[in-house]
C-alpha positions, 0 to 999 in steps of 0.5 A: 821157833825152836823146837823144845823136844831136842832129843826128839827132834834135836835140829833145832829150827831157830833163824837163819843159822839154824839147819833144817829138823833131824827126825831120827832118834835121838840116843842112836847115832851113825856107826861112827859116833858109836864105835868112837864113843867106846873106851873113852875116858872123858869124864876121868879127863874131864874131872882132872880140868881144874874149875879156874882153868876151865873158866881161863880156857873158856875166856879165852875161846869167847875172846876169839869170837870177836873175829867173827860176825856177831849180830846183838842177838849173839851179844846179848846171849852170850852176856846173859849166859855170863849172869847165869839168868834162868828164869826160875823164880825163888822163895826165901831159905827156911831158917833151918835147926839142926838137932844134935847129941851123942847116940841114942838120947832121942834125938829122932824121936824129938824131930817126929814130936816136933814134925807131928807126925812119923818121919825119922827112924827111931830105935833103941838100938844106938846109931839108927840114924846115919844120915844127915836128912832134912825135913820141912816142919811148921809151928804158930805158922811159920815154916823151917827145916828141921835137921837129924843128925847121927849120933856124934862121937869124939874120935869116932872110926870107920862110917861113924867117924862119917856120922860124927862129920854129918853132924858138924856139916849139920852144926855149920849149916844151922841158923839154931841148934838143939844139943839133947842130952839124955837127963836120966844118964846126965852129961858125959865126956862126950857131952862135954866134947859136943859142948866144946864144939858147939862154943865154937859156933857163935850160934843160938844153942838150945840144952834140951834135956830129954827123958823127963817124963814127969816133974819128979825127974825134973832135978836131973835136969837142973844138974845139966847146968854144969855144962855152961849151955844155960838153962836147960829145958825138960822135955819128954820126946816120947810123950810130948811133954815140954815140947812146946816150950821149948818151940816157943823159945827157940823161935824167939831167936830163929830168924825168919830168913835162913842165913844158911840155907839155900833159897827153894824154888817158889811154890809147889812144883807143877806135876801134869798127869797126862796119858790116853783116855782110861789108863789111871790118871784120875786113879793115881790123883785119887790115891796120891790125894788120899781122898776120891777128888776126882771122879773114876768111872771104867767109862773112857773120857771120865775127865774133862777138865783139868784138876789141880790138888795140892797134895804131900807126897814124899814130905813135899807138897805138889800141885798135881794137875789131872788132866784129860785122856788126849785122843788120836787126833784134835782134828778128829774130836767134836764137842767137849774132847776137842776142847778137854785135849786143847785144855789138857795142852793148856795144862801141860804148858803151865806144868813142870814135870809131866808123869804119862801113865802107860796101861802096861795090859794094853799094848804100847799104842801110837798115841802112847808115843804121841802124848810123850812126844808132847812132852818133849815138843813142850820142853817139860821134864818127864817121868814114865809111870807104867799103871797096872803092874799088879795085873801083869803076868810073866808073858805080857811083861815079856812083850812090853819089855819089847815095845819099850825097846823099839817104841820109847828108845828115844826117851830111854832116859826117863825115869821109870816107875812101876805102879798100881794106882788103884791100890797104891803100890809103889806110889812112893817112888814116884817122889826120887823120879819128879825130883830127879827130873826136876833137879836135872831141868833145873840144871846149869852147867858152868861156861868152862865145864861147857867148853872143857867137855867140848873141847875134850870130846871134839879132840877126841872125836872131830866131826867127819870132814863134809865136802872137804870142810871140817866145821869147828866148834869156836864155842860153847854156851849154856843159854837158859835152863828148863829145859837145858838149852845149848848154843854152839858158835860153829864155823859149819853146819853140824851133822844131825848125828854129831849133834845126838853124840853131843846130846848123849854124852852130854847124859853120860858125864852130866846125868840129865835123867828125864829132861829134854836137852835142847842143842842150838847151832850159830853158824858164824863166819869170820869177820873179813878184815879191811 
């Protein structure tokens, strides 16, 4: 079987070609790796490889293979990397509107009437919203992305010259614009010059006339005809007035499938909360719920079965999954704890991301790196959130600071997030980790980058001749994705070590922040010619 926790263990044990299990950690290789590894310049080298290039000098590698012995397991691999098939089940794209205008008409102020709830900065200073940011929102059941533009400005200058570009990228990426216009200062040449744009775009355009707040203003919003846009349409982004007309318009045009967008990722991501018994879980369940839906008692073992909560973190719905405190050893649990950690487990597998809470007042334990190293046997992503930071004092951080150095230096790549889940500090943070962690177990790297880094990495650093043989890497493959998983076609055996150099370059050029990396052998000999 092969092991899902590479970084940990990352000599895979697969069939026959594979070399037996590398126990040591993975970010520490020999000294040679090390010192080899200093004042490289692989990623400036690797960023001057033409992408077409990259995939000629790959084709031409995979075609070498054909003098060694392939078995159809290897065929069909290597077929599948081609298609690129990685499992992940896909949700058609939102039809996305994109609201744009010069500054300060109220643009953000109609995305927040238009959401219902507080999400876009909004000022009277112009210029706020710099950003091009995206939010899900829902009207007469149907859901869509809502996009907030910069002001945009002819001729703009410096970082508004990269606003103005924000809102044409927004324009393009658009099933349905909305241009605001502020009816109270009525069109002005730059109005006009959004107006020229917007023709260009042969999508559904939208005048809103914004600032009417009664209907004695109403004529300022007839003299917009003028523009050629067609009607249009009052509203009153502060008080709501108008709003629902204009959604009710929109959405007669708006498609049901974006022809934009990207595809998202089906269903709400699956967080699992795992961590020894009493150090928070249910705590942050509860919080992140915003309601008490799981029982939280000083008592250890509170929880037994795993709680799934749909919960809106961060403008994303998540399904958390509460999960029992997992104890030393299954073995030595009786009754109900042998079956809550068997389901604990059970859960893991069905999750995603995993968060494991750490009680920063106790000492890191051995069954802390035993739950982590759970995570990694399972392949799952993960995010390390270390609970009761409100009660640290200066000496114990001190001290954990230290255990996490000699402890957890093998998952130093897991995004880290402070928190206190009795009184919510910091909860917030916990969304940029799952998503970086997600985004990175979600992660494909094209065949020709692959072998490009391969063949860069091994000029530079051949691996070490062993017994007067130097194995040679042919060729290099991306299998599957969730988590990243590489196969190398090699002519030998690969030092455990040259492996974990690998694996860390692999997190210095590509990022792979909080997902395990999975790194294969095929040992294959040349085809004896007749």
């Amino acid at each position: 079987m092969t092991d899902r926790g590479a970084d940990h263990d990352p000599a895979d044990q697969g069939p026959a070609d594979q070399g037996p299990a590398d126990q040591g950690p993975a970010d520490q290789g020999p000294a040679e790796y090390e010192a080899a590894s200093e004042g490289d310049r692989l990623a400036e080298r690797l960023a001057d490889v033409d992408d077409g290039l990259a995939e000629q000098r790959a084709a031409a590698l995979r075609s070498g293979l054909e003098d060694y012995d392939l078995d159809e397991e290897d065929l069909d691999l290597l077929e599948l990397s081609e298609e690129g098939e990685d499992g992940i089940t896909y949700l058609p794209a939102l039809p996305v509107i994109a609201i744009v205008g010069r500054p300060n008409v109220g643009k953000s102020a109609l995305v927040n009437r238009i959401l219902g709830r507080r999400e876009a900065v909004v000022e009277d200073t112009p210029g706020v919203t710099r950003d091009r940011v995206s939010y899900k929102g829902e009207w007469l059941d149907r859901r869509f992305t809502l996009v907030d533009t910069g002001g945009w400005e002819p001729d703009a200058k410096g970082i508004d010259a990269s606003v103005a570009a924000q809102a044409e990228v927004a324009i393009d990426l658009s099933d349905v614009v909305l241009f605001v216009v502020d009816a109270t200062v009525g069109a002005t040449a730059t109005d006009e010059h959004v107006v020229r744009l917007l023709r260009k775009t042969k999508k559904p355009v939208f005048l809103v006339a914004n600032k009417v707040d009664d209907a004695r203003q109403e004529p300022e919003a007839a003299a917009l005809w003028n523009l050629g846009l067609g009607e249009p349409h009052p509203v009153s982004a502060l008080h709501g007035r108008g709003v629902a007309d204009l959604l009710d318009e929109v959405f007669t045009v708006l498609p049901e499938v974006s022809a934009v967008a990207k595809q998202e990722v089906g269903g709400p991501r699956r967080v699992a909360i795992l961590g020894r018994p009493n150090v928070g879980k249910s705590s942050l369940l509860n919080k992140a719920a915003g309601e008490e839906r799981v029982v939280v008692n000083e008592l250890a073992g509170t929880t037994r079965d795993p709680v799934d909560e749909q919960i809106e973190l961060g403008g994303r719905i998540w399904r958390f999954v509460d999960t029992a405190g997992i104890r030393r050893r299954v073995h030595l649990q009786h009754g109900a704890d042998f079956y809550a950690t068997l389901r604990t487990q059970a859960a893991l597998e069905k999750a995603e991301v995993a968060v494991v809470i750490i009680d920063v007042t106790q000492p890191i334990s051995e069954q802390d790196v035993r739950i982590i190293d759970l995570v990694l046997e399972s392949g799952r992503a993960l995010v390390i959130a270390y609970n009761k930071w409100d009660l640290l004092d200066d000496d114990r951080r001190r001290y954990l600071e230290r255990e996490i150095e000699q402890d957890l230096h093998h998952v130093a790549w897991a995004p880290r997030v402070n928190i206190s889940a009795r009184t919510g500090r910091h909860l917030e943070k916990l969304v940029p980790a799952l998503e970086a962690a997600l985004d990175s177990w979600d992660t494909r790297i094209a065949t020709g980058k692959f072998n490009a880094f391969l063949t860069e990495l091994t000029q530079e650093h051949p691996h070490p001749v062993r017994g007067g043989k130097q194995p040679r890497i042919l060729f290099g493959t991306q299998a599957s994705t969730r988590p990243p998983t590489f196969v190398l076609f090699t002519t030998g055996f690969l030092d455990p070590g040259y492996r974990r150099f690998i694996q860390r370059r692999l997190r210095e050029i590509y990022g792979f922040v909080g997902t395990p990396i999975v790194v294969n052998m095929r040992v294959r000999e040349r085809r004896q010619r007749s």
